[in-house]
Residue frames as qw, qx, qy, qz and C-alpha x, y, z in Angstrom:
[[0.000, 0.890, 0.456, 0.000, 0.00, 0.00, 0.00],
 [0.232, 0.197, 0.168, 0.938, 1.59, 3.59, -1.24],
 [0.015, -0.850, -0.326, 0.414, 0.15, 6.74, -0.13],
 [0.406, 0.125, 0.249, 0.870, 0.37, 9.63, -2.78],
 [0.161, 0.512, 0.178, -0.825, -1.80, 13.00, -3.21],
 [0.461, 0.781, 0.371, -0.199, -4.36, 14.77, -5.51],
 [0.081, 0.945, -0.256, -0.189, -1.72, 16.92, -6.22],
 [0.376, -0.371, 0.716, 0.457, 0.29, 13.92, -8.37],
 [0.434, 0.448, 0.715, 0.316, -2.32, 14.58, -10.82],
 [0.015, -0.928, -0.178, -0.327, -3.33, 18.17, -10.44],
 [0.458, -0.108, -0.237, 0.850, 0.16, 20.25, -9.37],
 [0.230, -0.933, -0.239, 0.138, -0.36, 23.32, -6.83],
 [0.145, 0.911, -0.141, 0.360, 2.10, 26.07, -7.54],
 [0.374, -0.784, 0.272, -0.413, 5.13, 25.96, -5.42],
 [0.644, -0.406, 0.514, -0.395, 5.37, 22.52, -5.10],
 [0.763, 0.448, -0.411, -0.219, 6.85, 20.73, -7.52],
 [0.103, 0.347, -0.910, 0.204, 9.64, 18.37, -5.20],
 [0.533, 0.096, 0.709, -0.453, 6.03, 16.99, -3.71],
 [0.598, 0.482, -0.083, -0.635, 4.48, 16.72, -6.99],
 [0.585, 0.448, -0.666, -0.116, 7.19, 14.72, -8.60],
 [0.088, -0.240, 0.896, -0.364, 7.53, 12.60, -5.53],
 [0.589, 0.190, 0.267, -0.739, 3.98, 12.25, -5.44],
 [0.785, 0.417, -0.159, -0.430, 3.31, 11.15, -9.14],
 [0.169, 0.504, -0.846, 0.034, 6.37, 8.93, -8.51],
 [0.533, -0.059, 0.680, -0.501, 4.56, 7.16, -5.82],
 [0.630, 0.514, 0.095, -0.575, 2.12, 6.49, -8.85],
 [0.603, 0.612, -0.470, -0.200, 4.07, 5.18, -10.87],
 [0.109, -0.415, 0.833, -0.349, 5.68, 3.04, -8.60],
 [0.506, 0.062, 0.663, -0.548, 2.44, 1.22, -7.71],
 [0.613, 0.586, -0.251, -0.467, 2.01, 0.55, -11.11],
 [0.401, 0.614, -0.677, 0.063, 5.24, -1.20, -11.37],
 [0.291, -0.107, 0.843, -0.440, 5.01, -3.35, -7.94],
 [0.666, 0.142, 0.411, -0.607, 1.84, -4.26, -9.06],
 [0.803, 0.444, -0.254, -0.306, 2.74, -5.72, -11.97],
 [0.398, 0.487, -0.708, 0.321, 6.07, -7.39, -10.88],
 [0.123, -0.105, 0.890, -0.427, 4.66, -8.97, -7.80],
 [0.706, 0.111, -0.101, -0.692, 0.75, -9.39, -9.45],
 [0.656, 0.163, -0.731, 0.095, 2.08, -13.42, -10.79],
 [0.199, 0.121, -0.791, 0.565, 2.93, -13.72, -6.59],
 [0.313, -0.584, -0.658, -0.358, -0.57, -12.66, -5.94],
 [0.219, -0.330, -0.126, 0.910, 0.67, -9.16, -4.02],
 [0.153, 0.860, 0.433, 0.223, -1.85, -7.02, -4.68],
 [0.510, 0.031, 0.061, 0.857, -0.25, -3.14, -5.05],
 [0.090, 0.852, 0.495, 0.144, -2.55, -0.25, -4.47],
 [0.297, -0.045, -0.310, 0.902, -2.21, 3.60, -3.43],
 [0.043, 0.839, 0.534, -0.092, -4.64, 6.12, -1.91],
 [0.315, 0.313, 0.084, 0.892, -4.17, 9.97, -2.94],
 [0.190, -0.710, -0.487, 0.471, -5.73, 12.01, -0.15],
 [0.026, 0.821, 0.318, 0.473, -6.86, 15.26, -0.31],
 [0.012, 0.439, -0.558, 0.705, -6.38, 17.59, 2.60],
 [0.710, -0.300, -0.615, 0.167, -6.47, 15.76, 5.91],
 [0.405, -0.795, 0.246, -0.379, -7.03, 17.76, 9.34],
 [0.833, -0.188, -0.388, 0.347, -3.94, 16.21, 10.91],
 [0.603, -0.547, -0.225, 0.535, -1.61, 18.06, 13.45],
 [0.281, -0.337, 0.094, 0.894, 0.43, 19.70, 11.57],
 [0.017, -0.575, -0.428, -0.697, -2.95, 21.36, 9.29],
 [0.401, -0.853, -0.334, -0.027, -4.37, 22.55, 12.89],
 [0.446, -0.488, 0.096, 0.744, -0.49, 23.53, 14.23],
 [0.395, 0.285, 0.516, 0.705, -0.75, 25.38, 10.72],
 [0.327, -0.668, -0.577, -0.337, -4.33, 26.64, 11.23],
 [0.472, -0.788, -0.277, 0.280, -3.30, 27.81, 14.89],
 [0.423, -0.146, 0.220, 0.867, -0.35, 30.27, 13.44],
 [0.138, 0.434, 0.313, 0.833, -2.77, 32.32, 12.21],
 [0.307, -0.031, 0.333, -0.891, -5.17, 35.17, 13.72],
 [0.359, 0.216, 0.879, -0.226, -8.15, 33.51, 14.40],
 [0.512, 0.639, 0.130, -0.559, -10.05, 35.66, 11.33],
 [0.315, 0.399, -0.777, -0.370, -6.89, 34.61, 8.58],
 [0.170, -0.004, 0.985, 0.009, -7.48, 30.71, 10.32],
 [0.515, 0.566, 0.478, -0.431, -11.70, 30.98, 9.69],
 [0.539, 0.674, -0.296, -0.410, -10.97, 32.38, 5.67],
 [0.162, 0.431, -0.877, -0.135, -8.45, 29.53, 5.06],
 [0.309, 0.189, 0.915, -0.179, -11.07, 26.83, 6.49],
 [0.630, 0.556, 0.336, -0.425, -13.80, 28.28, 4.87],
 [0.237, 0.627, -0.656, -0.349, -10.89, 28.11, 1.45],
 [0.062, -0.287, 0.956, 0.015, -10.58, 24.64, 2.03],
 [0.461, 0.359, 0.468, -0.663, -14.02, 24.03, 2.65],
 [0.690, 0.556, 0.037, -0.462, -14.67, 25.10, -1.02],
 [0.284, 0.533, -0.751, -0.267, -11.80, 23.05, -2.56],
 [0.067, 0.045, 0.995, 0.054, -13.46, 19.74, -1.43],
 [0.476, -0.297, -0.374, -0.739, -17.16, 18.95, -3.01],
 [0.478, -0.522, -0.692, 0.142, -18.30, 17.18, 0.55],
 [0.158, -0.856, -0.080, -0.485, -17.65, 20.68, 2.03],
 [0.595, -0.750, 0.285, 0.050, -14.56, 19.66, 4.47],
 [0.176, 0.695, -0.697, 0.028, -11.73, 18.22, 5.20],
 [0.779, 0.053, -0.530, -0.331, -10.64, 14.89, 5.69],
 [0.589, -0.656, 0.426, -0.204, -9.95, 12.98, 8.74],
 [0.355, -0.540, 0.738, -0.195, -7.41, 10.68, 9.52],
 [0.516, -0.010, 0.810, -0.279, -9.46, 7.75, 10.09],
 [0.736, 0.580, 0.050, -0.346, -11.32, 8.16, 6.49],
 [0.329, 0.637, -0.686, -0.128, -7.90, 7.72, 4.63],
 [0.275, -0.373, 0.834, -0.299, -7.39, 4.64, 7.27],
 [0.720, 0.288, 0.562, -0.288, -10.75, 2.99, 6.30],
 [0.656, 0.689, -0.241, -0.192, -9.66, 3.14, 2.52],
 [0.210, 0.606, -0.764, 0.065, -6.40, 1.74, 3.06],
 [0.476, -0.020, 0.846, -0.240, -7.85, -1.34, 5.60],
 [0.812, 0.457, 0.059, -0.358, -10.69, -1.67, 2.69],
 [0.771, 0.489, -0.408, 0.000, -7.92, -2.68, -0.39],
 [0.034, 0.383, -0.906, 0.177, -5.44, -4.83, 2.46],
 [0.666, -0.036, 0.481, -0.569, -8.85, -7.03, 2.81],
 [0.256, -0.244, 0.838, 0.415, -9.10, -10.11, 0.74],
 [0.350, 0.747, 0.546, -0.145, -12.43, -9.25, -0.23],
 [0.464, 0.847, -0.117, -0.230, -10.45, -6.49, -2.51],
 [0.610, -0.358, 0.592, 0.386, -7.87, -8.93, -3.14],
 [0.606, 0.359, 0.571, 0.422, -8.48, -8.62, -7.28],
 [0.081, 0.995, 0.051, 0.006, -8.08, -4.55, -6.96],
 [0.599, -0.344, 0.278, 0.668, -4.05, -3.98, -7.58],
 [0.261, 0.061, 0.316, 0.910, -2.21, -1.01, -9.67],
 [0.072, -0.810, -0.538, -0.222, -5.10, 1.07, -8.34],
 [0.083, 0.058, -0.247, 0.964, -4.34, 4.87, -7.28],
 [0.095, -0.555, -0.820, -0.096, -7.62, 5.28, -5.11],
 [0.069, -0.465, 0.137, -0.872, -8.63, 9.15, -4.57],
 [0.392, -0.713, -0.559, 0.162, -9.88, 9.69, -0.89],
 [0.243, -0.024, 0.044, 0.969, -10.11, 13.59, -1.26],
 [0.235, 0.669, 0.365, -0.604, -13.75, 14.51, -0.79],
 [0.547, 0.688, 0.454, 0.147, -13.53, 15.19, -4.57],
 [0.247, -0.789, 0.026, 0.562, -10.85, 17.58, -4.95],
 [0.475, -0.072, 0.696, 0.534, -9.09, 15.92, -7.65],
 [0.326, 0.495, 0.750, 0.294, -12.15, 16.83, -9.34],
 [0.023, 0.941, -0.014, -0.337, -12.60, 21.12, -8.60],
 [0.447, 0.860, -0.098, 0.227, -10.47, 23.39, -11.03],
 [0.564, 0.579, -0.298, 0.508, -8.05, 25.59, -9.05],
 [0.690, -0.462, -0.394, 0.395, -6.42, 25.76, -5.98],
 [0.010, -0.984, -0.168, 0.056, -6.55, 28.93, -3.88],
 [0.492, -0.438, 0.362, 0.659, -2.39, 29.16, -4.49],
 [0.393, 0.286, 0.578, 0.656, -3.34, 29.84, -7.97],
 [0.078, -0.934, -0.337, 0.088, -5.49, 32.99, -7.00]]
């Protein structure tokens, strides 16, 4: 299982050492998947979106509490469920494709991003 981003299909300004690392990831999982597929290794990755983890609240708490409210309500609109993601969502995707009930899913890149992947532009592009 490989974790990569939204943002190894859709690059944000700024951020191009994640990007390429990212889309690597991607590519990787490809490759494993085929080269251990025969062994019956299944190979997946998920590509989160944005994820309220520590360091998006330690982020979130550096600002005045008006800047931190405009940036949530930013985020907000970049995902079509109207948040962010937790933790434990990403977690429940990843336990889903290690289950042998998705044991015939491999050289999948699965978006769990609330639908970002799928919006235009990201407020860095503003």
């Amino acid at each position: 299982m490989n974790v990569s981003s939204h943002q190894a299909q859709r690059a944000v300004r700024g951020a191009l050492p994640y990007v390429t690392a990212k889309a690597a990831v991607e590519g990787l999982t490809r490759a494993l998947a085929v080269d251990y597929g025969p062994r019956g290794i299944p190979v997946n990755a998920v590509a989160s979106g944005s994820v309220r983890t520590e360091r998006y609240d330690a982020f979130l708490s550096g600002h005045e509490p008006a800047a931190a409210a405009r940036i949530e309500d930013q985020m907000r609109l970049l995902h079509p469920v109207g948040r962010v993601g937790r933790p434990d969502e990403v977690a429940s995707a990843v336990a889903y494709l290690l289950r042998e009930e998705a044991s015939f899913i491999t050289a999948a890149v699965v978006p769990v991003d609330g639908g970002r992947s799928a919006r235009a532009r990201d407020p860095e592009e503003a």
